[in-house]
DRENNURO-900725 format. One record per residue (C-alpha): residue number from 1; x, y, z. Coordinates in pm, 1 decimal. Example, Ala and Ser with C-alpha at 12.3 -4.5 7.8 and 13.67 -1.06 7.14 Angstrom:
{rec 1; {1230.0; -450.0; 780.0}};
{rec 2; {1367.0; -106.0; 714.0}};
//
This chain:
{rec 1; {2601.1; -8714.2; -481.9}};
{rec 2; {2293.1; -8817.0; -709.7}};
{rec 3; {1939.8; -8838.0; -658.5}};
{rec 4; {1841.9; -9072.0; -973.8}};
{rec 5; {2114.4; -9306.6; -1172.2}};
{rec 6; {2053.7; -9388.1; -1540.6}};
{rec 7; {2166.4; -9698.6; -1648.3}};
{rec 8; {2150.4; -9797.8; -2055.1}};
{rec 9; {2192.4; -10104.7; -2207.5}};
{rec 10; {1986.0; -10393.4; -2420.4}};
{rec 11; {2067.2; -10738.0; -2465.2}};
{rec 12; {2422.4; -10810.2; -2630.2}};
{rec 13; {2510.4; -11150.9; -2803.0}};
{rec 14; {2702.4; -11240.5; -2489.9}};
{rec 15; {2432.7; -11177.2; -2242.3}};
{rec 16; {2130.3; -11355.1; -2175.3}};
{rec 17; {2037.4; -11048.1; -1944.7}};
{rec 18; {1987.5; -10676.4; -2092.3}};
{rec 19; {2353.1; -10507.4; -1980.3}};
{rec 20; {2125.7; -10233.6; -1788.6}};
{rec 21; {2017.0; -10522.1; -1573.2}};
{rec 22; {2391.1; -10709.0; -1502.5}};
{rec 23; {2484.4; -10347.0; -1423.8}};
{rec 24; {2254.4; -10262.7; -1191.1}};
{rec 25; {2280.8; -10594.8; -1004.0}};
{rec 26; {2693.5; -10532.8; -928.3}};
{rec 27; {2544.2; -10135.3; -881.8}};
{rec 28; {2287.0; -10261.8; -574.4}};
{rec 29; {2541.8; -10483.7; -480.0}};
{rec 30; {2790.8; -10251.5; -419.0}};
{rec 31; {2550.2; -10063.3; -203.9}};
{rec 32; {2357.8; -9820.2; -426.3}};
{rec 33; {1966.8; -9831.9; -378.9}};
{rec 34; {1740.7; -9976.7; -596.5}};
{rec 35; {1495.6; -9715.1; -590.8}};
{rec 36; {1757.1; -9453.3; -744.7}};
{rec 37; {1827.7; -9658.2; -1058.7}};
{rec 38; {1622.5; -9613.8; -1423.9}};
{rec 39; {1676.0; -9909.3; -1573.5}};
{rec 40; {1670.7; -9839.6; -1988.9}};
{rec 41; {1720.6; -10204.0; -2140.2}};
{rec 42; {1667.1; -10175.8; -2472.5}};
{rec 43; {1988.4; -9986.5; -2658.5}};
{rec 44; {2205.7; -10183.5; -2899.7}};
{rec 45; {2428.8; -9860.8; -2945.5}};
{rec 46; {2560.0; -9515.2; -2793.8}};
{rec 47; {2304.2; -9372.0; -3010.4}};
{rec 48; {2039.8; -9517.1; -2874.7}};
{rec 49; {2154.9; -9494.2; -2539.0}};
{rec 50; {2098.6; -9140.7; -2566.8}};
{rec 51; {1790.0; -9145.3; -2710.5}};
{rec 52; {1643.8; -9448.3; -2518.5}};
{rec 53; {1778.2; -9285.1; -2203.8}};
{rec 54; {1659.4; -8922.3; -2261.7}};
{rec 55; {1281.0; -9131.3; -2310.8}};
{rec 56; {1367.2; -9323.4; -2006.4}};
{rec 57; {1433.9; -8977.9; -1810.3}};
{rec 58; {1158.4; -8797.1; -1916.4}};
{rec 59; {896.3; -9090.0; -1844.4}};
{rec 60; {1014.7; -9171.5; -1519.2}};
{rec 61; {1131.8; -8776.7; -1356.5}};
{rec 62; {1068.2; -8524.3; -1638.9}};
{rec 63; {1367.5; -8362.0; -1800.0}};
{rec 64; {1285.1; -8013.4; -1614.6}};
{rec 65; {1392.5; -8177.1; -1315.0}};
{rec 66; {1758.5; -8221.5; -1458.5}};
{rec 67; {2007.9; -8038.9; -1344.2}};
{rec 68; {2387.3; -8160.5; -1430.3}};
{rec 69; {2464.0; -8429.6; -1577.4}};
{rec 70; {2776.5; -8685.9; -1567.4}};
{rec 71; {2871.8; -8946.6; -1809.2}};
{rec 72; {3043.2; -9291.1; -1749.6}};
{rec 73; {3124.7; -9552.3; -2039.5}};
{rec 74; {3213.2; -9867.8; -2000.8}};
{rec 75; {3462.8; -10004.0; -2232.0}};
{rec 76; {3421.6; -10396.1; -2284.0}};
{rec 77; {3780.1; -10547.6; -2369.6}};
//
């Protein structure tokens, strides 16, 4: 369905881990490879998820090579 998987997320006062990194654990551990995921672990807010990302995607597979794009948030309750 994908060829690359952006996931964005810094450290929160509840984690000692960035949330892009306890993410992508439970993400490889539900089967998706490793080598798919760009790890951006510095947000603190949707804001900079964006903009951290877009950096993130442009460093690591250039933004030309985007095509479609598909949003998930996760809600903490």
């Amino acid at each position: 369905m994908f060829r690359h998987l952006l996931v964005s997320g810094g450290q929160t006062a509840n984690l000692s881990r960035s949330e892009a990194d306890v993410i992508a654990e439970e993400l490889v551990r539900l089967g998706i490879p490793d080598d798919i995921l760009i790890l951006e672990s510095e947000a603190t807010n949707t804001g900079e998820n964006v903009r951290f990302g877009r950096a993130k995607v442009a460093e690591v597979i250039g933004l030309d090579e985007i095509r479609t794009i598909a949003t998930i948030i996760q809600s903490q309750q």
